[in-house]
C-alpha positions in Angstrom: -149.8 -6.5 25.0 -146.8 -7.3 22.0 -149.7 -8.0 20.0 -151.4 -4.8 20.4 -148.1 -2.7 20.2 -147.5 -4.6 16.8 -151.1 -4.1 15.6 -150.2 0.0 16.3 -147.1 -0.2 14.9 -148.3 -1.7 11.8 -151.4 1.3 11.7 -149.4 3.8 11.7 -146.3 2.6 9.2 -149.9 2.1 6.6 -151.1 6.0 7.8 -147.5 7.5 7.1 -147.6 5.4 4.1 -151.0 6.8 2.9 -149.6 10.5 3.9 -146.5 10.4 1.6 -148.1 9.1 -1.2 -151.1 11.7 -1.1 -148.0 14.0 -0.7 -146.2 12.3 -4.2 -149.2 12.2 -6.0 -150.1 16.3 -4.9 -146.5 17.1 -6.5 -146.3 14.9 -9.6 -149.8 16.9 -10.3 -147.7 20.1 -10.0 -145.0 19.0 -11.6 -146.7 17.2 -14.9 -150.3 18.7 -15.4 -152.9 15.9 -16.6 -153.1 17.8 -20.4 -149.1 17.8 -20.3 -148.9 14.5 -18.9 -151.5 12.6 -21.6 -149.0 14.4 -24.3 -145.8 12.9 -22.9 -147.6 9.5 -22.6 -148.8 9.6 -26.0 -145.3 10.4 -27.1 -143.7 7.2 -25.7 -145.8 5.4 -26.9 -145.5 6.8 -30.5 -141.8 6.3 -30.1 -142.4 2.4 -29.0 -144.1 1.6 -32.2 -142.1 3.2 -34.5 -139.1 1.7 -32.6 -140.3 -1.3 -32.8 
C-alpha cells in the first residue's frame, strides 16, 4: 500500500514538474522572442572572445 502511495506521489511531483516548466518555457518565449533571443546569444558570445 506505502509502495503504491509512493509510486503516486512520485507521478504527480514529475506532472507538476512537467506543468511549470511548459509554463517557464511559454513565458521566456514571451519574454525573449527566438529572433531577439539568437541576437543576445550571439552577443555574449562576441563579448567572450574579444574578452578573452
Amino acid at each position: 500500500m506505502n509502495e503504491d502511495i509512493n509510486k503516486i506521489q512520485s507521478d504527480i511531483h514529475l506532472y507538476e514538474d512537467y506543468i511549470n516548466s511548459i509554463q517557464y518555457l511559454e513565458e521566456f518565449d514571451e519574454i525573449f522572442p527566438a529572433k531577439k533571443l539568437g541576437t543576445l546569444t550571439q552577443n555574449i558570445i562576441d563579448n567572450l572572445k574579444e574578452t578573452h
